[in-house]
Phi, psi and omega in degrees: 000140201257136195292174181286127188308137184281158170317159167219031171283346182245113205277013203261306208264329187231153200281329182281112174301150169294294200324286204313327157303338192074006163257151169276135188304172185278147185055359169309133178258018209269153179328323202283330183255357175302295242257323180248028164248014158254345177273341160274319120030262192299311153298333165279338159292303195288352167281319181290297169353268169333311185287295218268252208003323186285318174339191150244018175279307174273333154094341199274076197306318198294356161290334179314324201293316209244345182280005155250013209247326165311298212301329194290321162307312176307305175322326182291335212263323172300138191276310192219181184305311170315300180309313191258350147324310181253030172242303170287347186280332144003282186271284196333298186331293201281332175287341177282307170326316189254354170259333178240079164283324187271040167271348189283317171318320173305278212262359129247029150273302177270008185235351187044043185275149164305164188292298166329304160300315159328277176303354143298288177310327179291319208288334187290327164282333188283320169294338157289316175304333163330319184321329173313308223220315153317312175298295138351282213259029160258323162282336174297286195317310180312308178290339187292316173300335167254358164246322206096357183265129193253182256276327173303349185241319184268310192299337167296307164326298178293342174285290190318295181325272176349300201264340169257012194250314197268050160044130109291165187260317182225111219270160194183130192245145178311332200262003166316321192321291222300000219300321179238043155239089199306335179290022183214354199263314193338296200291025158292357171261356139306280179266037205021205196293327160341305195280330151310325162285332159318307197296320201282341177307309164299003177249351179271340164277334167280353179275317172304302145344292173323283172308332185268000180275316154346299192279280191310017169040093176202189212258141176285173190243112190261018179245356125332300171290301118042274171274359165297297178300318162312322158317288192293317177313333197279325199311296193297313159320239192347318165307287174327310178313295181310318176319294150313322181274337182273330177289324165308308188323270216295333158328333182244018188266106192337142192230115170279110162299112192224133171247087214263152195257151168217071196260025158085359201265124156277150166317334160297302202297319193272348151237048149247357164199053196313307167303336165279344183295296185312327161300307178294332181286326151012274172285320162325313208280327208265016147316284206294319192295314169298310172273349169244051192321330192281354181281124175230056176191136161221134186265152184212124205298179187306154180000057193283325169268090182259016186256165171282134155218125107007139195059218145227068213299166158275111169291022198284084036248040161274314185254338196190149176283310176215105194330070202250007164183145198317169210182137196227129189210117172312144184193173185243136176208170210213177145280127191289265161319001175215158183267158168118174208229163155237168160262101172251164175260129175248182167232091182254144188279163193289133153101029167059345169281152192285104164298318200203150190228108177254125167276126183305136180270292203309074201270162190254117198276141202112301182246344174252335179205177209220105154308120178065060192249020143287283137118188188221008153352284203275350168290297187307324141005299186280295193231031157244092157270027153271295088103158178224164171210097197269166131257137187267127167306151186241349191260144193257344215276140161283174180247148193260118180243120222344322187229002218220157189218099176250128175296156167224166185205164205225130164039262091014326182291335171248044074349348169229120169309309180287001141235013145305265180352334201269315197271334162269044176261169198274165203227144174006309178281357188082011182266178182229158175286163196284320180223161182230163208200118216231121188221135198227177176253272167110324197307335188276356198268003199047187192266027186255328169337279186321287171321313211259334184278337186253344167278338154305331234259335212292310205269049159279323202287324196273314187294352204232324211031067192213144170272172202245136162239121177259106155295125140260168165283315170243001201124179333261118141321171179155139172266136193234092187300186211240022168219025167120305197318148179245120196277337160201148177223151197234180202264163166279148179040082153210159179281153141188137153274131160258162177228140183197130169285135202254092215280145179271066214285116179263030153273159245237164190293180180284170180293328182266001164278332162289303161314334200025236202255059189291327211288303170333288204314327190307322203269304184297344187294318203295298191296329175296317174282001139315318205260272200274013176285333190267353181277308188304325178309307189305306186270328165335313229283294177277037174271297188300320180310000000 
């Protein structure tokens, strides 16, 4: 079996020429590398193409698989550390560029920016977030030059670091493409979503490997292809399986008739006309009581009791004239004794009193709280009036609907793994919560937003093995199995109730709720020591001396 191939920029340690590779030497300026940076250019738009085409907003997942195996020829095609910085920051940019247009949406519904302004600011986020994919594919390059190994073998690696190290504004992973195949998502209750962006990494790198043994008439390098193909069989074995264990599971598991409300008040609607949003959910809700007897939990979407309220009052003809089975309800609430406002989740009891509360931690900057809103007060003031002024939850605890423990989360937050992970740990007694509860607004994004939002949202339930019930304001709801699937969805900006039994899983966490992001650490520890072992060598070497 043949090893991994080494780099063949350093012609002093291998034997093989940069020329004979098709590479440049490092800091070479000559016409000829000149000459091969619009040709890397041009292969790294075709790796951001390729990723976001692949997503899920355009869906044609089997492009995902391939979407880094362009950026790794363009990296060959780089002269130096800079030349692959900006050739992957590159590629990030046109993959941001081309998945998030509906941020121009964004930012003049809710920023009230000119159509120009917009599209400038959109252009300016999407290039920080590249960094992300600059940084990747700088460290691929970099460790290929200093170790021999090659780029096909480190980039998978530097992708998992890269996506557990580096922040998004709006966090998002390669294996999100996969969100609604389910036969391929499973071993996220291993490694989390991470370990899927490994497997797929790892097939654009044995394919590059492939192809460039190719183009050079050299020996293929099967033990890359090798492990690439073991993966993914293991990927697909274990889905199959895991599947089959959950659907027996949860068939025989007690099931909460759970209800979800959808009542079309977009955010502009609920504070320009709050009591009529809060009236229509109302009716939906004391609908169901009357006419669904078998519900015995009804959810109401991010601040749908869009009124303030204070303490814990008996919501008893506020939510409902009368409260005839928990009821889980967004709401903006306050303190009697302390100033500031939260975003919660409450939990009322059948006869309308308030049990419980989950307060949002993740507040989203900008639209729930304002860096430096002391200040820049009277700016934020102009041109955010929709703007919140949040306080960040501080409590982790599920909330209890009567005899069941539903984790709960506000909008965005389930979208980040490490604290969907944070909010499913065993509580004093060693139980874990029964279910997750997921409840958003969505409304200011137009309608390409929502969908991509339920699909990041899809692999909390497989990392976790719990099903997910997602409230909206305007869309898209949805029950969410304990294997990814989505069991029901309600359409966008429509009234509609879903109703679904909801199995109550009392086992103890998954291998990634225990372990959580073992696997990030694994990959960054790798790529640092990669980057700083011969430096580190170095300085040891003259400590000792």
């Amino acid at each position: 079996m043949n090893q991994p191939r080494l780099c063949p920029a350093n012609a002093s340690a291998q034997k093989t020429s940069a020329a004979s590779q098709d590479l440049p030497a490092t800091g070479q300026k000559t016409p000829a590398s000149r000459r091969r940076l619009p040709a890397a250019l041009g292969l790294a738009t075709l790796s951001g193409v390729l990723y976001f085409v692949g997503f899920v907003d355009f869906g044609v997942w089997p492009l995902a698989w391939i979407c880094l195996c362009p950026l790794l020829f363009a990296l060959r095609l780089s002269a130096s550390g800079k030349e692959a910085f900006f050739v992957s920051w590159w590629m990030g940019a046109t993959t941001f560029l081309g998945g998030y247009y509906w941020l121009v949406h964004l930012f003049q519904t809710f920023a009230s920016l000119p159509p120009p302004a917009a599209a400038l600011l959109y252009v300016a986020f999407c290039a920080a977030q590249g960094l992300q994919f600059a940084v990747m594919g700088a460290v691929t390059w970099r460790v290929a030059r200093s170790t021999g190994l090659s780029m096909g073998w480190i980039a998978p690696v530097a992708l998992v670091a890269a996506e557990f190290a580096i922040p998004l504004f709006f966090q998002s992973y390669l294996a999100n493409s996969l969100a609604y195949v389910p036969h391929l998502i499973q071993v996220a209750d291993l490694g989390g979503v991470l370990f899927v962006s490994l497997i797929m990494a790892a097939v654009s790198g044995a394919l590059f490997e492939v192809v460039a043994a190719r183009i050079e008439r050299r020996r293929y390098p099967w033990a890359i292809a090798l492990c690439a193909i073991g993966l993914l069989a293991f990927d697909l074995g274990y889905s199959a399986l895991r599947m089959r264990q959950m659907d027996r599971r949860d068939a025989a598991l007690p099931k909460l008739t759970t209800a979800i409300v959808q009542g079309n008040v977009g955010a502009g609607d609920k504070h320009l006309f709050a009591q009529a949003g809060v009236d229509r959910f109302k009716q939906m809700s004391e609908a169901l009581m009357r006419e669904r007897p078998e519900v015995g939990l009804i959810v109401w979407p991010e601040s749908a009791y869009n009124l303030l309220v204070r303490g814990r009052p008996n919501m008893t003809g506020r939510v409902a004239d009368e409260v005839r089975v928990p009821m889980l309800v967004g709401m903006v609430r306050g303190e009697r004794d302390r100033p500031g406002m939260w975003n919660s989740l409450a939990a009322i009891a059948p006869g309308g009193q308030i049990e419980g509360f989950y307060d949002k931690v993740e507040l989203l900057a900008f639209g729930e709280y304002i860096p430096g809103e002391r200040l820049l007060k009277p700016l934020y003031e102009r041109v955010l009036p929709f703007s919140s002024g949040f306080i960040h939850g501080e409590n982790f605890e599920p909330l209890a609907v009567g005899p069941w423990r539903l984790s709960a989360n506000i909008c965005y937050e389930d979208i980040l793994p490490r604290h969907l992970r944070r909010l499913m740990q065993p509580d004093a007694r060693g139980k874990t919560p029964q279910a997750m509860v997921n409840v958003t607004n969505d409304s200011w994004y137009g309608p390409a937003e929502p969908p991509i939002h339920l699909a990041l949202a899809v692999f909390r339930a497989v990392e976790h093995r719990r099903w997910l019930v997602r409230a909206t304001a305007t869309g898209v709801s949805a029950f969410v199995d304990s294997s990814g699937r989505l069991v029901q969805k309600s359409g966008f900006e429509t009234v509609e109730t879903l109703i679904s039994p909801v199995p109550m899983v009392e086992a103890g966490p998954t291998v990634y709720g225990r372990v959580g992001d073992l696997l990030g650490w694994i990959a960054l520890v790798a790529v640092l020591a990669a980057l700083l072992g011969p430096r580190a060598q170095k300085l040891w070497r003259r400590l000792a001396g």
